[in-house]
TITIPA-450529 format. One line per 5 residues: their letters; for each residue x, y, z of C-alpha. Coordinates in Angstrom, 2 decimals, padded with zeros to 5 digits. Each point is the difference from the previous one (the first is absolute). Example, Ala and Ser with C-alpha at 12.3 -4.5 7.8 and 13.67 -1.06 7.14 Angstrom:
// TITIPA-450529
as	012.30 -004.50 007.80  001.37 003.44 -000.66
//
This chain:
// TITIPA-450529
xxxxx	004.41 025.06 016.81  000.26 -004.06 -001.33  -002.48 -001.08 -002.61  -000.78 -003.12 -001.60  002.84 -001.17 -002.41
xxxxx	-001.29 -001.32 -003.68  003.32 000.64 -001.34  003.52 -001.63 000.20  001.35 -001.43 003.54  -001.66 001.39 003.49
xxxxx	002.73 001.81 003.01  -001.94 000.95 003.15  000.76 003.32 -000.04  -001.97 001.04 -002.74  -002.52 -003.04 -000.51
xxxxx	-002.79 -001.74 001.96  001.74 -003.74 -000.29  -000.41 -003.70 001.74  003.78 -001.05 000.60  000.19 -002.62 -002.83
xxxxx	002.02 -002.01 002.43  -003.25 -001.34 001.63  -001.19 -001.12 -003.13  002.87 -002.53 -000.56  002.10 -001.86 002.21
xxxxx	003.13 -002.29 000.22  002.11 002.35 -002.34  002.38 000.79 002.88  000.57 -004.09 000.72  000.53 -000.49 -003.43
xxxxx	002.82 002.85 -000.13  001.64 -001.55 003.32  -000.14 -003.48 -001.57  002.60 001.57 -002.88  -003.30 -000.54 -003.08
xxxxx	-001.20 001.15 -003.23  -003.27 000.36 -000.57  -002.97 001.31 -001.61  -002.52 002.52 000.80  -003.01 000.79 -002.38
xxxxx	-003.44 001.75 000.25  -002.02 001.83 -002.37  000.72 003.73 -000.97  -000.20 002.79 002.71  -000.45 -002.60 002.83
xxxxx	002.44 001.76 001.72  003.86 -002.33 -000.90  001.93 002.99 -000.84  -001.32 001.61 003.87  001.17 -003.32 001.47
xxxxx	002.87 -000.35 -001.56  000.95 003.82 000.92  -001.09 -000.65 003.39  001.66 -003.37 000.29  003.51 001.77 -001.34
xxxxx	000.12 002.59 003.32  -000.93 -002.71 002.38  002.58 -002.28 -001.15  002.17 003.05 -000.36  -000.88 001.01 003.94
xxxxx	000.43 -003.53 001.42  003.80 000.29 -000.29  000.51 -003.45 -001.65  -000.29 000.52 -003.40  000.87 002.66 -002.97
xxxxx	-003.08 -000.18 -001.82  -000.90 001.58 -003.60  -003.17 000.87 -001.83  000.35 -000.21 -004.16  -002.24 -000.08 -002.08
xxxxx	000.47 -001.48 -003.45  -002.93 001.66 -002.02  002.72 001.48 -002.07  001.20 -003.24 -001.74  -003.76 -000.66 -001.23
xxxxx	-000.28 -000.92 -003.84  004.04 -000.72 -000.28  000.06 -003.44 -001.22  003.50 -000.34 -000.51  002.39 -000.19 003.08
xxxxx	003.35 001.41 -001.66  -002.65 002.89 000.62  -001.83 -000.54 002.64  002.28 -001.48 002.65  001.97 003.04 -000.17
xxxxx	-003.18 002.37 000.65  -000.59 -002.00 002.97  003.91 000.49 001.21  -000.61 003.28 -000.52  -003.30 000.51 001.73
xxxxx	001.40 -001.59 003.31  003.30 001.93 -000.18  -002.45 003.30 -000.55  -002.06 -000.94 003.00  003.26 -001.04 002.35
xxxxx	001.64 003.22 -000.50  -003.15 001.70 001.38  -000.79 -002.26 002.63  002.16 000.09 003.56  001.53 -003.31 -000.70
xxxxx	004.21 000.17 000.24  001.92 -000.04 -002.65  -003.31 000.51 -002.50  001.96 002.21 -002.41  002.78 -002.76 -000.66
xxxxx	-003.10 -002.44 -001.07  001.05 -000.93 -003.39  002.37 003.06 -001.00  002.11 -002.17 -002.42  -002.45 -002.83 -000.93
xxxxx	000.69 -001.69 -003.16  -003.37 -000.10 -002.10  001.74 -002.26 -002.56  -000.46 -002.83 002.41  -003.86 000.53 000.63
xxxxx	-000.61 -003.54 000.64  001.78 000.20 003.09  000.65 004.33 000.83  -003.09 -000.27 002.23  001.25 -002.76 001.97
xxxxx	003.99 001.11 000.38  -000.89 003.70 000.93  -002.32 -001.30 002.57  002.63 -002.56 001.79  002.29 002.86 -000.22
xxxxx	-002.30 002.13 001.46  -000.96 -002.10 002.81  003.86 -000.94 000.92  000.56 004.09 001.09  -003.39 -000.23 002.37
xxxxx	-000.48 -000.77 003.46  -002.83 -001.09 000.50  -002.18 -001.99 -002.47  -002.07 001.61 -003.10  -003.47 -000.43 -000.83
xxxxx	-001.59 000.89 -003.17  -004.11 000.58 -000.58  000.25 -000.24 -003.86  -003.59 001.72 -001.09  -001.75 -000.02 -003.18
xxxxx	002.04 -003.07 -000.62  -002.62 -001.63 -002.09  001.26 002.83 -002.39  002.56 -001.94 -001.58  -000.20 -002.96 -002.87
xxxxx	001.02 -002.05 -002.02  004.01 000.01 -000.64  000.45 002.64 002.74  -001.46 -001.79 003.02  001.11 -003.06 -000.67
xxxxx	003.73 001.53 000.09  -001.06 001.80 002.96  -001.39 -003.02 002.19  002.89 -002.21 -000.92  002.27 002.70 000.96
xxxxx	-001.58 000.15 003.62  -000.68 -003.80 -000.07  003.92 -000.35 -000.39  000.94 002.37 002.91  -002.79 -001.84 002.19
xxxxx	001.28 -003.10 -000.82  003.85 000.98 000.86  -000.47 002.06 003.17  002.11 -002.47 002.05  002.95 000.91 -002.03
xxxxx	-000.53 003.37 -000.33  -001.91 003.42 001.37  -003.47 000.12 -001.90  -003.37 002.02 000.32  -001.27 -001.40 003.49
xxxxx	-003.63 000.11 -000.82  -002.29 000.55 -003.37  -003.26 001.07 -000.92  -001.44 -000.01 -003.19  -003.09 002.06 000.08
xxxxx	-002.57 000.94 -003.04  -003.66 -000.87 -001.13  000.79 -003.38 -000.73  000.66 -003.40 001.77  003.72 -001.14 -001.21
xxxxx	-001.82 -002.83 -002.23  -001.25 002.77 -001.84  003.81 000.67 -000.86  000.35 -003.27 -001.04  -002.95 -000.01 -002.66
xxxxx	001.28 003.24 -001.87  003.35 -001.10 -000.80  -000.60 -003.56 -001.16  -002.65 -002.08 -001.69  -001.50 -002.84 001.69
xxxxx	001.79 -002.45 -002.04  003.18 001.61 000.74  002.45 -000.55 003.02  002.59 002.03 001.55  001.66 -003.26 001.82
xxxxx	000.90 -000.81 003.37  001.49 003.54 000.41  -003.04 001.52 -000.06  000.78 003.44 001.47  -003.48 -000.21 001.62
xxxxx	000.78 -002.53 002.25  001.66 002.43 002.98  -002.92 001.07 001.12  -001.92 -001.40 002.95  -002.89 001.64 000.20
xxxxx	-002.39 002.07 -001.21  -002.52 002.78 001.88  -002.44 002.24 -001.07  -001.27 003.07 002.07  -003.54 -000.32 001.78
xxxxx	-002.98 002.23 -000.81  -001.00 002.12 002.89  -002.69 -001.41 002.17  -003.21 001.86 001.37  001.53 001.09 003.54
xxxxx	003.47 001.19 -002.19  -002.16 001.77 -002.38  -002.10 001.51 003.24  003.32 000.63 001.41  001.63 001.80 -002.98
xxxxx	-002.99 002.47 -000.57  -000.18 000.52 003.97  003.54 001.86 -000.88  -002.16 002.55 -001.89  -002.54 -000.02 002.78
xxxxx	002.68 000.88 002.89  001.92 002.76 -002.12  -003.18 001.90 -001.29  -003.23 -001.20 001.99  -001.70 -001.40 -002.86
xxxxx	-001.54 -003.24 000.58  -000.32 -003.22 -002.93  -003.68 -001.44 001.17  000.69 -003.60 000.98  -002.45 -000.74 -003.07
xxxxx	002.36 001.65 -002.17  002.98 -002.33 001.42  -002.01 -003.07 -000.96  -000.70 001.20 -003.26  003.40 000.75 -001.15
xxxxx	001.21 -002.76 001.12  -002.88 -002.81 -001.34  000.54 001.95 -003.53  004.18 000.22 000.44  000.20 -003.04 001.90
xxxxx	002.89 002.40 001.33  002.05 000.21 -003.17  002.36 002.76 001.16  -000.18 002.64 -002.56  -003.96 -000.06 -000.41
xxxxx	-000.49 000.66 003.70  001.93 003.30 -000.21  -001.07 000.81 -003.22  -003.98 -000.11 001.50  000.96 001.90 003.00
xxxxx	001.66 002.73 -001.95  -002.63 000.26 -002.88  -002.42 000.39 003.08  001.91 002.20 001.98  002.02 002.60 -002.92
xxxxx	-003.09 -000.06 -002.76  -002.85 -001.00 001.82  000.13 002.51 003.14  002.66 002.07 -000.97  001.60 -000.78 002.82
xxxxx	-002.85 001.10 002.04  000.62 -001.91 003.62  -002.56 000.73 001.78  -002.31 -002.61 -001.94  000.46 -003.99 000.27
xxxxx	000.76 -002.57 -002.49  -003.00 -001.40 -000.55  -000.40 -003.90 -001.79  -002.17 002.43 -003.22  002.96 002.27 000.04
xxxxx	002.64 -003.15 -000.50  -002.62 -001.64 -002.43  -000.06 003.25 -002.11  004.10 000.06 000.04  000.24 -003.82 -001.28
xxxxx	-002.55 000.93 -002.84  002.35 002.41 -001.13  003.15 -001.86 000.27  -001.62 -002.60 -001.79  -001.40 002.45 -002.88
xxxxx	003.30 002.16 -000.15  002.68 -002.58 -000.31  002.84 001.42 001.82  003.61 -001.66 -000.93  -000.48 -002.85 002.49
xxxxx	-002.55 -001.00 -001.68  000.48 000.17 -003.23  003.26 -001.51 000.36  -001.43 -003.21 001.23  -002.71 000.20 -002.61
xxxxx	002.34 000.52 -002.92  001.15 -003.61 000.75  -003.29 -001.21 -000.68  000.72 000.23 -003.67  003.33 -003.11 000.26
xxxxx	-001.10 -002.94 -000.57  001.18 -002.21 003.04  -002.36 002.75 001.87  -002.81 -000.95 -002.05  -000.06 -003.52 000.44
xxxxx	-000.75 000.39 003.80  -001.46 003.19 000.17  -002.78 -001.28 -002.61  -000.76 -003.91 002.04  -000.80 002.35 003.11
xxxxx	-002.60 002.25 -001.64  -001.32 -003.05 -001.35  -000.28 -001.85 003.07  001.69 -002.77 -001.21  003.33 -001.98 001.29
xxxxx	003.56 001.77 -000.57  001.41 -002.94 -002.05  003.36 -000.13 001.51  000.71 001.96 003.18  003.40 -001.16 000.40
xxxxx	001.35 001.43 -003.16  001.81 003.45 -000.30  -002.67 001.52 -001.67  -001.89 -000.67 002.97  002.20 001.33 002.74
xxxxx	001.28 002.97 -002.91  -004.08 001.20 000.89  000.42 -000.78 003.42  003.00 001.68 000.27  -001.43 003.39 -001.70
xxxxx	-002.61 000.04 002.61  -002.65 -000.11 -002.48  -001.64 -003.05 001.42  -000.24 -001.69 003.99  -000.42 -003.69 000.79
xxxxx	-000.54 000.27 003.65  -002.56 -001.75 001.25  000.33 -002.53 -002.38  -001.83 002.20 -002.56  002.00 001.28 -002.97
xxxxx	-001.42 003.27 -000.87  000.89 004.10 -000.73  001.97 000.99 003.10  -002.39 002.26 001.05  -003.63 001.63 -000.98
xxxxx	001.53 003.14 -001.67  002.08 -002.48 -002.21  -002.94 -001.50 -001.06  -001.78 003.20 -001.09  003.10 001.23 -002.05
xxxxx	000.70 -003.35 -001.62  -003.73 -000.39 -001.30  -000.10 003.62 -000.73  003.19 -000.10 -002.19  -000.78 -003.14 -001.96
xxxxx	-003.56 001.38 -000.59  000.89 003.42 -000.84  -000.20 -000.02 -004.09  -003.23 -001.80 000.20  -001.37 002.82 002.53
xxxxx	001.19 003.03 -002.18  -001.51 -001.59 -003.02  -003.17 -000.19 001.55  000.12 003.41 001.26  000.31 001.03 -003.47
xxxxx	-002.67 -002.08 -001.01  -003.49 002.89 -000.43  -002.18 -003.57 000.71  001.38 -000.75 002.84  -002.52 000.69 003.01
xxxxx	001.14 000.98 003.38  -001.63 -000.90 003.31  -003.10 001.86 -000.03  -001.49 -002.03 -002.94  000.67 -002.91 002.07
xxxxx	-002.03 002.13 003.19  -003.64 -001.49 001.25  -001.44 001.03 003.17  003.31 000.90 001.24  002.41 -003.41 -000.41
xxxxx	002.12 -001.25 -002.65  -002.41 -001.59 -002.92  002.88 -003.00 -000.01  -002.18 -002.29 -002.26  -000.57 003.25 -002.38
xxxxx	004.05 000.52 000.23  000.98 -003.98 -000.34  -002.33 000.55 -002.98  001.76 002.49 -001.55  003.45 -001.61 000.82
xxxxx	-001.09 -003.42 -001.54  -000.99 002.33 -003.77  003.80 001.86 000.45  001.47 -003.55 000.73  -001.88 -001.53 -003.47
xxxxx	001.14 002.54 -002.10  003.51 001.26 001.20  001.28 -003.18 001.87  001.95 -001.58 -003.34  001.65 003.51 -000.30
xxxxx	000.76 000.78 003.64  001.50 -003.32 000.84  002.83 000.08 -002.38  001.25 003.17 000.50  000.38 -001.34 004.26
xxxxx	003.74 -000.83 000.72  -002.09 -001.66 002.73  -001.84 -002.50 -002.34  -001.36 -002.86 002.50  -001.44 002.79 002.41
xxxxx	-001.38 002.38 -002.75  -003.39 -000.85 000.89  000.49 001.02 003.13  001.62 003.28 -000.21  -002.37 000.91 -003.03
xxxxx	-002.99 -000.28 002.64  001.66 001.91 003.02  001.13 002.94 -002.80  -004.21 000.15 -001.07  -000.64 000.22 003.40
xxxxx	002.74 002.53 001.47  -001.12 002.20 -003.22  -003.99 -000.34 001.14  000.70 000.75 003.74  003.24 002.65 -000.05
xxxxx	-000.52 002.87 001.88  -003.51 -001.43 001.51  000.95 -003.09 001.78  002.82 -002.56 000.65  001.10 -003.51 -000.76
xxxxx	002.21 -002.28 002.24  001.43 -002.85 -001.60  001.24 -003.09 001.77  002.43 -002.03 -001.69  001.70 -003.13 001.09
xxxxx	001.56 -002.83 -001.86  -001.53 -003.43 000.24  -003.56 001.26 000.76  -001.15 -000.61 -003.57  -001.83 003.65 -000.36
xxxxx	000.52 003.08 000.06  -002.13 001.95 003.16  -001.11 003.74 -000.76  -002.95 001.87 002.14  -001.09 003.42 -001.38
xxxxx	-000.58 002.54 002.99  -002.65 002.60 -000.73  -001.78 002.19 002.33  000.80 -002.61 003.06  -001.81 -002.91 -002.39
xxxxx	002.59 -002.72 -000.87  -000.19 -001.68 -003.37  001.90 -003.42 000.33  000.80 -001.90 -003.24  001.92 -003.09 -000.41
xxxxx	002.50 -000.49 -003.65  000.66 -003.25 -001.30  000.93 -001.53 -002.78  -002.01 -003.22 -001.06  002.20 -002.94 000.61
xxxxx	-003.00 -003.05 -000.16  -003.43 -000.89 000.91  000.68 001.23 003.69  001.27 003.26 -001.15  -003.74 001.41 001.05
xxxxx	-000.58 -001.97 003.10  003.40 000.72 001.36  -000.35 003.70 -000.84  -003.28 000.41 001.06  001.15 -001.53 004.19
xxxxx	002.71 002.18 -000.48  -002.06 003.25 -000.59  -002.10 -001.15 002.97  003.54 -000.34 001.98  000.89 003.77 -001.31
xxxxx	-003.57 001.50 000.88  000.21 -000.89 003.40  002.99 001.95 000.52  -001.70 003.11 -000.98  -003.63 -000.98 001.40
xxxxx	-001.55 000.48 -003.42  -002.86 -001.57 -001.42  000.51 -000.04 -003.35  003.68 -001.49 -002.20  000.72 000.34 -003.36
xxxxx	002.02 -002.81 -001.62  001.59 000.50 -003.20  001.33 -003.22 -001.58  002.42 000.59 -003.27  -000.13 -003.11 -002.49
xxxxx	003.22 000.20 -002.35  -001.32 -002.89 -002.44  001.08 001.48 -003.11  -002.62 -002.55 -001.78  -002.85 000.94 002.49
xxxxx	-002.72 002.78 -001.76  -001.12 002.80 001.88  -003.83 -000.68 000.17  001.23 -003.11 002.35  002.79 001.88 002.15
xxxxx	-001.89 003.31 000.35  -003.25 -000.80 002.75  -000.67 001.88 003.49  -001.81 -002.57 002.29  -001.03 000.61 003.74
xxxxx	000.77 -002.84 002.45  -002.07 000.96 003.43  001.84 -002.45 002.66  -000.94 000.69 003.89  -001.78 003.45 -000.25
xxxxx	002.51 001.15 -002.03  000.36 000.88 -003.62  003.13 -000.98 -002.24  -000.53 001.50 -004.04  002.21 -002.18 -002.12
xxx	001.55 001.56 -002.99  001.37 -001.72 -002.67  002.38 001.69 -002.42
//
């Protein structure tokens, strides 16, 4: 029986799987047209199953010899009198197993001395014995830096350049994590130049893998349905993918926490939307290697400086730099839509919950630190009692917390979603919008089907309360509630507390808006 894959590349014998080929297209021009190019997505968004996929078809069609290798193996190895070699070695490995002729001959009496240009001569020699034109899908090519892929583009560069004088590699893909300008930044400074013979300059293009869409994700779960009878609730299909936004390896790993831990594989019950909620909650809390992958890249600093603008609501500075598209590329954050914010909901959750994560196991070992039935009357969330409480903590610990943020400019924000993810764990929930350019930071605490809405913001001005105040009107409307809580953070060192610490109620068309200044 298939199940849902969460680890390494997909083959539809054993998995449930959406042919990646659907998911990007104009690979097979390209390859006709005699390129090199690039292809980049985030981790486990299915490359290496393309690329395996792509490799038989192109292998099938007759017209080419074409070769899978990946070059994960020359990670870390700087220097290319060590690291061109690996690679020679890693493609004569994988030619020897593969069907292609003459595979075994690949390289049997290279000359490593010469590793500026071994790569390139064993290739052309290579090429001359075949009969029909070679392709190679070059994974994990992001892998290499600094002396090593330099050599190693040049090298190719040279043979693409010279392929009217002599038999080269037909077509090229360099596949990894990262766009190719990503290359460029980690082997030179900005101020630096590699010249006019830039080895970057062969390639034409560069393509990135889709996310699945609703009817692919309805499609790859009605696989499960057909081969065992077990139906996914169409509410459970629009859940998974509103919170995936149908990042690949999320939408199995949901369906199989569901399906293997949930019902133990029981079929004879649906996949309901509670059951996928339930699944997400602990992916989120659990942290499996996707995830903390992703998040460990949270700590660099070229992460921080766009990853911190977007939970502020304020502008990315510079979204054509490679910081930018090094975030982009990592999959950590979308701009579709023309909003730059986490790629998707569960992002969101895990990136707030990992930068707020000391402050929350402080508290927790903090004996004066109340949980949510202090803050209880008449059944709802005492959120005047609680912004209270939060405005005393802020007084006292704010000087102390702040510094010890990597995340300096959006410490006041994190500090207030770890108080209130401490209050509400394992009795309520809070979803967090976050979008760069918005100038605040949206978070609505769930609680017994009451919504809590409450706007951040940090006081930029004399219209820092009247804009916050229209935009916490904006914000209750979406959730039909009454009542908004705006919390506005004013970083004037010189500014005493007695002035910056007030909680005001603004009542503005039947509704009521409690300003709270911190």
């Amino acid at each position: 029986m298939r199940y849902f894959n969460i680890a390494g590349p997909c083959n539809k014998a054993e998995h449930y799987m959406i042919e990646a080929s659907s998911r990007l297209h104009g690979v097979e021009r390209l390859i006709e047209m005699k390129q090199y190019f690039v292809i980049h997505a985030a981790r486990q968004s299915g490359k290496t199953t393309y690329l395996r996929d792509l490799e038989q078809r192109l292998n099938a069609s007759g017209k080419y010899y074409a070769l899978y290798c990946s070059l994960e193996m020359a990670q870390g190895i700087a220097d290319p009198e060590t690291g061109i070699p690996e690679i020679v070695r890693k493609i004569q490995n994988v030619l020897r197993l593969s069907e292609i002729p003459n595979g075994a001959e690949f390289a049997r009496e290279a000359s490593y001395e010469n590793f500026t240009g071994v790569l390139n001569t064993e290739l052309v020699l290579f090429c001359k014995r075949l009969d029909k034109p070679l392709v190679i899908l070059f994974d994990e090519a992001d892998c290499l830096s600094e002396g090593t892929l330099i050599t190693f583009l040049r090298q190719l560069r040279d043979g693409y350049n010279s392929r009217s004088s002599y038999p080269f590699v037909h077509s090229i893909a360099l596949v990894g994590m990262r766009n190719i300008r990503d290359f460029k930044a980690r082997v030179r400074p900005e101020s630096e130049t590699l010249g006019s013979a830039s080895p970057f300059n062969i390639v034409t293009e560069s393509l990135t893998l889709k996310n699945f869409t609703t009817d692919e994700i309805r499609a790859l779960y009605k696989q499960h349905t057909d081969e065992t009878g077990q139906v996914f609730e169409e509410s459970a299909v629009e859940l998974v993918y509103e919170q995936t936004c149908g990042q690949p390896w999320l939408v199995n790993a949901i369906a199989r926490e569901v399906i293997e831990k949930q019902l133990g594989d029981d079929y004879t019950r649906p996949v309901t939307s509670e059951m996928a909620e339930k699944a997400i909650q602990t992916i989120i809390l659990r942290r499996d290697t996707h995830i903390d992958s992703l998040l460990e890249r949270l700590k660099e600093e070229r992460v921080r400086k766009v990853i911190e603008p977007i939970i502020m609501g304020e502008y990315v500075a510079d979204r054509l730099s490679d910081d930018f598209q090094y975030v982009k590329d990592l999959g950590l954050i979308s701009d579709s839509d023309r909003q730059l914010k986490p790629a998707n909901p569960i992002y969101a959750e895990v990136i707030a919950r990992t930068l707020t994560y000391n402050v929350q196991e402080t508290l927790a070992e903090d004996d004066d630190v109340h949980q949510l039935p202090r803050y209880m009357k008449n059944g709802r969330i005492d959120m005047d009692y609680l912004m209270r409480d939060f405005q005393q903590f802020w007084r006292e610990n704010s000087d102390i917390w702040v510094k010890r943020f990597d995340y300096n400019e959006a410490a006041p924000h994190l500090i207030l979603m770890a108080f209130l993810q401490r209050v509400i764990n394992g009795g309520g929930q809070i979803l967090r919008e976050m979008a760069a350019g918005r100038g605040r930071l949206d978070l609505c605490i769930v609680y017994e089907g009451e919504k809590y809405p409450i706007e951040l913001k940090l006081r930029r001005g004399e219209k820092s309360r009247s804009q916050g105040i229209e935009q916490t009107l904006r914000y209750m409307d979406v959730y039909g509630a009454r009542e908004g809580w705006l919390a506005i953070f004013d970083r004037d060192t010189d500014a005493v507390w007695d002035d910056k610490i007030y909680m005001e109620k603004e009542a503005v068309g039947g509704k009521t808006v409690t300003v709270i200044g911190l």
